[in-house]
C-alpha positions as CSV (number, residue, x, y, z in Angstrom):
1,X,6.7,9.5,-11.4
2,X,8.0,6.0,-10.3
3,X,5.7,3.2,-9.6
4,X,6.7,1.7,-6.5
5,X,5.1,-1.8,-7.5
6,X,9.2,-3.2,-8.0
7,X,10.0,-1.7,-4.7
8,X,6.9,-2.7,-2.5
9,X,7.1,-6.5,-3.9
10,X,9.9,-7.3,-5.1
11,X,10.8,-11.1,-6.0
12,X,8.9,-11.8,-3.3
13,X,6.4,-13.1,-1.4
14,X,4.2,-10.2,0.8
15,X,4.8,-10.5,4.2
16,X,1.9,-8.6,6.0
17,X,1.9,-7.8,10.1
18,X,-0.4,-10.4,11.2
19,X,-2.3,-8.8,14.1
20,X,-5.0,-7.0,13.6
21,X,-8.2,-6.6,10.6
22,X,-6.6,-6.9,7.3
23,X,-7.1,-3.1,6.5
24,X,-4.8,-2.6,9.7
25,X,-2.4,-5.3,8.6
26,X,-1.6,-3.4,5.3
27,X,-2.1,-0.3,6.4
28,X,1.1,-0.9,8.6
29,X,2.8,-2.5,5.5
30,X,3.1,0.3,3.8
31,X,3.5,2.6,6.8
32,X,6.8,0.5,6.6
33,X,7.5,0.9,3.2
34,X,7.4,4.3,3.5
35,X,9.5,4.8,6.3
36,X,11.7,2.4,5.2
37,X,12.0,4.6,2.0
38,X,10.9,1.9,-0.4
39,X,7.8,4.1,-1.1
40,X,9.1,7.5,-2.2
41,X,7.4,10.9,-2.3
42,X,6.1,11.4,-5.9
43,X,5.8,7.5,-6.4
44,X,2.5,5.8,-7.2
45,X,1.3,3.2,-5.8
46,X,-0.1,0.3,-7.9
47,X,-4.0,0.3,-8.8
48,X,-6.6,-0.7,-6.0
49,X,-7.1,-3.8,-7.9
50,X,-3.4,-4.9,-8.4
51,X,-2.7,-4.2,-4.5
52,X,-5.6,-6.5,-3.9
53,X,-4.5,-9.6,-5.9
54,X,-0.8,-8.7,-4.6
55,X,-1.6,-9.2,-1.1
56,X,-4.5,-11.3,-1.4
57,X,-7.3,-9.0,-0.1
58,X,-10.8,-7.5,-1.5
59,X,-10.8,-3.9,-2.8
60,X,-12.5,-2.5,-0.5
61,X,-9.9,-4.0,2.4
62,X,-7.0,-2.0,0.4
63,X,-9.4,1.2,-0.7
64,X,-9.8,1.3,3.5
65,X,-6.2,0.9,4.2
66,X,-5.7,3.4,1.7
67,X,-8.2,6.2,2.8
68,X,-6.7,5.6,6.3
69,X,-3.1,7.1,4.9
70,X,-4.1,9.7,3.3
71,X,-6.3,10.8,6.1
72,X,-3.2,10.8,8.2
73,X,-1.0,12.4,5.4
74,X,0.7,9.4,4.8
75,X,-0.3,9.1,1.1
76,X,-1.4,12.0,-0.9
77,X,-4.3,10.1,-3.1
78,X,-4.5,11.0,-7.1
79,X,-7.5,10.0,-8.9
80,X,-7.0,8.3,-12.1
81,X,-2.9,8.5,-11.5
């Protein structure tokens, strides 16, 4: 399984939509990353905790984003992965 950590960020800086609450923001973000294909299917994305201090947000702003795609079958969610 690939971490898509390199692909999401890169060298660098994140640049998040900017309309919108935050959970909405990166919600789109990595809407974009997958259909851009620099999320993959199989690859994992990083911890709650790392996306948080990635892009700058509470846990609980990502662990929302997060629920969001997998409720639409954008992300297939893996406990302890």
């Amino acid at each position: 399984m690939h971490h898509a950590s390199e692909a999401l960020f890169g060298a660098k800086s994140t640049a998040l939509p900017q309309d919108g609450p935050l959970y909405l923001q990166l919600k789109r973000w990595i809407e974009d990353a997958v259909r851009r294909g620099a999320i993959k299917p199989g690859d994992a994305l990083p911890s709650e905790r790392d996306l948080a201090v990635r892009v700058e947000m509470s846990r609980v702003t990502v662990r929302k984003a997060v629920q969001h795609l997998v409720r639409e079958g954008v992300l297939v969610q893996r406990h302890g992965s």
